[in-house]
C-alpha angles and dihedrals in degrees: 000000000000101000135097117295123209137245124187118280089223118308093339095180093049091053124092119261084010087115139005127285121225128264136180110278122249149191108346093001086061093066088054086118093064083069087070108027090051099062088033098063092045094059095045085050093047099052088039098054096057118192086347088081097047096105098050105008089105094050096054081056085059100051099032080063095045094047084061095051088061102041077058096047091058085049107054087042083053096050086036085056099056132062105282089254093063093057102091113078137163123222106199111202109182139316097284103176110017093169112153110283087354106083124162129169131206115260149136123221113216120194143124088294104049102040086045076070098036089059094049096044095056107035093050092039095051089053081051089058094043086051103038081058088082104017083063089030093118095038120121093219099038087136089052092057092049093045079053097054098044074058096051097041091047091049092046086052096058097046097057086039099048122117093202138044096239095053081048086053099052082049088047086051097045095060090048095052088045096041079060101058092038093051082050098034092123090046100157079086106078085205089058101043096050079057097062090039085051098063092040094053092046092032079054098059100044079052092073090063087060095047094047091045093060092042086054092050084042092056098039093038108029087232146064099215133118095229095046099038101046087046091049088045097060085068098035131104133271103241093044088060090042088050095049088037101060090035075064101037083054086051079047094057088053110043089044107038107247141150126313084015101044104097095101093058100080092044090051090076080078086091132080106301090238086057078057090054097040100042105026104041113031110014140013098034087052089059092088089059093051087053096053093041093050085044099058103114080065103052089041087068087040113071099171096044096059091041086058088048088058102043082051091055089046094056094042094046091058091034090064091040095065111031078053092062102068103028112115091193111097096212096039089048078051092056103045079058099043083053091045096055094045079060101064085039080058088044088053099057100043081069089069125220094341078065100028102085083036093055088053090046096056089041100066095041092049079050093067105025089049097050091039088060091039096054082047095059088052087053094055081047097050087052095041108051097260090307117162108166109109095211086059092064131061139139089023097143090073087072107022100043094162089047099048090040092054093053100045084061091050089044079050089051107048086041101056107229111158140302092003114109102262085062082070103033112039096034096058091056094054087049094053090051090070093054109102140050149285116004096344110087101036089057096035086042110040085050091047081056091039094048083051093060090054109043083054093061095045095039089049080045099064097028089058090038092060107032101019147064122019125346109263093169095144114122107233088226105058106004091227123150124265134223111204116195131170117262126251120277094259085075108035092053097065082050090055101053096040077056104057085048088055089055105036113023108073082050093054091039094046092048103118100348087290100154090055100044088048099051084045098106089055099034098031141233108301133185128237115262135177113238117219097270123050107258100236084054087058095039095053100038080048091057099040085055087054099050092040094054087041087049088048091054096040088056100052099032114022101040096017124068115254120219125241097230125046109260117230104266141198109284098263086063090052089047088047091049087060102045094264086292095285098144082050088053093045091049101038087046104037120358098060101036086053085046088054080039097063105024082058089048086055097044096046082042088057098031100044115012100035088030086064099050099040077051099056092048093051090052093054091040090048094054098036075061089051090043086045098066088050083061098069114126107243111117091216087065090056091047089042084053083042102051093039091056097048079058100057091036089063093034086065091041102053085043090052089057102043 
């Protein structure tokens, strides 16, 4: 931890024998496809079967998820067990658009990054099933949310397998489709619904980043996959790699909830608390890093680019911290911090490949600290009725001790005490913010330890508020008195493990620089490098601000008694309280202008363009009815016509003559 960290030598993924080439894939890494195709077929089985699979519907989830862990599992033994510039391999499945001069195959990349990935999404995924087994146990359409994750976990799979950015984007589009049922999946609630419809709609417009960034690599390399476009980006321009960074940093903000994009994030915790787990923790929310990361031949020839993906962490980082700091709702106090640490993943990865292997690491370790928080708040949940006001907790450890012990590990972990993973994960990314020159790593640095200090008071905060200080166990509907329990093993296990990860994961991934060096065929070979303060100085600023902002908390809501009802507060708080007004902004800039915007196309649609039709065939209506008199039958009118034209007749022609 106190030893030098590493910045590029100069384009280190753009330069020959940096990274590994691709090779046919062999052996384990043949069957790659089965890690889709597993969860896939289950869910297709499980929606298919109807009320038939009622009874064990929710087992085959279980074990669809559990049968990918373990194909997984074959892989990654398999990469562990070649040179390091054997470990990237393509599995080609069949000719998938052969249209004309666009033509893209099939396949899956395997290699240290994407089966990084593989293994997270479906270990933790498959501790979410086990416990989603007893948190859903009395829903009606238990069968119906399982059906629902193996969908979410099969299309996140594709999308971090995936050899080409439009598979990745079928992937990128699957989640989204399945993060929206799951988000809604109680829809018979309006509040809960809008909520789904809420991330779709803003998830939508981040996806057309995505989908102009791969028409522009289509038009300046002729193709959309990964081979052929990282190859082509080591000769391109500068601007043309500015211009496709920042299209997929756009699809980044989205998918990962960062900032201008980041509004649904807080309303998603409409959903099952085990969806907020899955998808907000340790999934879904962490594809936009992986976007950024596989795309990294792109952004290192892209210097502004990356410069704009790390200002956006930085915002984002600080955004979730505050709003964080005044929310009474557990899951939404989760999510502020779920959007906050993605941001110093994103921040991660804006400092290029001296981040890159950093962002994943924290990554993983979040994975497990942040669902392992989140299934704890279900658990608080489970034993209090559905409760999630943190003022009225309180004192709560004296009768769910798994539970309380479980989330204290993950409260260790996010705020980096020694030795918990987020000591080795988190910090390193706030030390390598302070790598560079001029202006850069004093401002990136100095708001990664500010956003420390921070994250150390809201998350104490809750963490008092809900297992500390005196009983407040009243609902504030009926005032009638809780009973909180602990919850059944089925769900306490997967605590447990996540637990034990929290403790123990960012230690074993940090020995010898061993997550770097694995992720080094994707990410590429760097160089130490001093940052711009020494690192004990950050390391132990970083842990002063910790134990200050956990001190803070500790003051007002552990010793101190903590008021039922949420006091008036300074106007930041009251900012902070609505989500620093992000959904007004939205709607002042660009709601309600679209809103002016339509209703004036209708109305110039109905005014002008219809108004001219409907003119012209009144006009032809209106004279058919003058032409129409003259039709009436008596011969005198027609010798009168007649007459009257011989007289005009004559009348031109005198004039002619004169």
């Amino acid at each position: 931890m106190l030893g030098s960290l590493t910045v590029p030598t100069a384009l280190p993924l753009a330069l020959p024998g940096a990274v590994a080439e691709p090779s046919a894939a062999s052996g384990a890494a043949s069957l790659a496809w089965l890690l889709v195709a597993v969860p896939l077929l289950s869910a297709g089985l499980l929606l298919v079967a109807g009320r038939r699979a009622d009874r064990w519907g929710h087992w085959l989830g279980v074990l669809a998820s559990a049968a990918s862990f373990v194909v997984g599992l074959l892989v990654i033994l398999q990469l562990l067990g070649l040179p390091a510039e054997e470990r990237v391999m393509d599995v080609h499945l069949f000719s998938w658009i052969p249209a004309g001069d666009l033509s893209v195959d099939a396949g899956m990349r395997v290699d240290p990054l994407s089966m990084t990935f593989v293994m997270l999404v479906t270990f933790v995924g498959t501790l979410i099933h086990i416990y989603s087994v007893a948190y859903m146990e009395h829903d009606h359409d238990r069968r119906r949310f399982f059906a629902y994750l193996n969908l979410f976990v099969a299309a996140m799979l594709l999308l971090v397998l995936a050899d080409s950015y439009v598979l990745l984007f079928v992937g990128w589009e699957g989640v989204g489709l399945a993060s929206y049922l799951l988000i809604g999946f109680w829809n018979y609630r309006t509040d809960y619904a809008v909520a789904a419809k809420k991330a779709f709609v803003m998830n939508r417009v981040g996806d057309v980043g995505l989908l102009l960034a791969m028409m522009t690599m289509f038009a300046a390399f002729g193709a959309v996959d990964f081979a052929t476009v990282f190859s082509s980006a080591a000769g391109a321009g500068e601007g043309l790699l500015t211009a496709i960074g920042l299209l997929l940093l756009l699809a980044a903000t989205g998918k990962s909830a960062q900032f201008p994009l980041q509004a649904w994030l807080g309303d998603a915790m409409a959903g099952p608390t085990p969806v907020s787990a899955l998808i907000h923790a340790a999934t879904m929310v962490t594809a936009g890093v992986y976007l950024v990361v596989r795309s990294g031949p792109i952004y290192d020839g892209a210097p502004t680019a990356l410069l704009v993906v790390a200002i956006v962490g930085a915002i984002t980082l600080l955004f979730g911290a505050i709003v964080g700091s005044a929310k009474d709702d557990m899951k939404k106090v989760l999510a502020a911090s779920t959007m906050s640490q993605i941001g110093y993943m994103m921040l991660g990865a804006g400092l290029g490949p001296v981040g890159y292997a950093f962002a994943v690491f924290h990554l993983v370790t979040h994975g497990f600290f942040k669902a392992g928080m989140f299934l704890g708040a279900g658990s608080v949940m489970h034993g209090m009725n559905d409760q999630v006001d943190l003022r009225r907790f309180g004192n709560l450890s004296r009768f769910m001790k798994i539970t309380w012990i479980t989330f204290m590990m993950g409260w260790l972990a996010i705020l980096g005490v020694p030795p918990f993973s987020g000591f080795w994960s988190k910090d390193k990314i706030i030390e390598s913010a302070y790598v560079g020159e001029g202006w850069q790593p004093w401002v990136l640095g100095t708001v990664a330890l500010l956003g420390a200090g921070i994250t150390a008071f809201y998350m104490s905060r809750m963490f008092f508020m809900t297992f500390h200080g005196k009983a407040r166990w009243t609902t504030a509907e009926e005032g009638a008195e809780q009973d909180p329990h602990e919850s059944p093993a089925l769900m306490t296990v997967p605590m447990i493990i996540l637990a034990v990860g929290s403790v123990g994961l960012g230690w074993i991934m940090a020995a010898g620089d061993g997550f770097v060096t694995w992720l080094e065929p994707v990410t590429g070979t760097v160089e130490h490098h001093e940052p711009v303060l020494p690192v004990p100085v950050i390391v132990g600023a970083t842990i002063v601000l910790v134990l200050l902002g956990a001190f803070l908390a500790w003051r007002r809501y552990g010793a101190a008694e903590v008021p039922v009802v949420a006091p008036a507060g300074s106007p930041l708080v009251v900012a902070a309280r609505n989500d620093l007004y992000q959904d007004a902004v939205n709607e002042g800039v660009f709601m309600r202008p679209s809103q002016y915007l339509t209703r004036s196309l209708v109305y110039a649609d109905s005014a002008v363009v219809d108004g001219a039709v409907m003119g012209v065939a009144r006009g032809t209506s209106g004279t058919g009815r003058v032409l129409a008199r003259l039709q009436n039958g008596y011969v005198r009118t027609y010798a009168a016509t007649m007459l009257a034209g011989v007289v005009l007749a004559l009348v031109v022609v005198l004039a002619s003559r004169v």
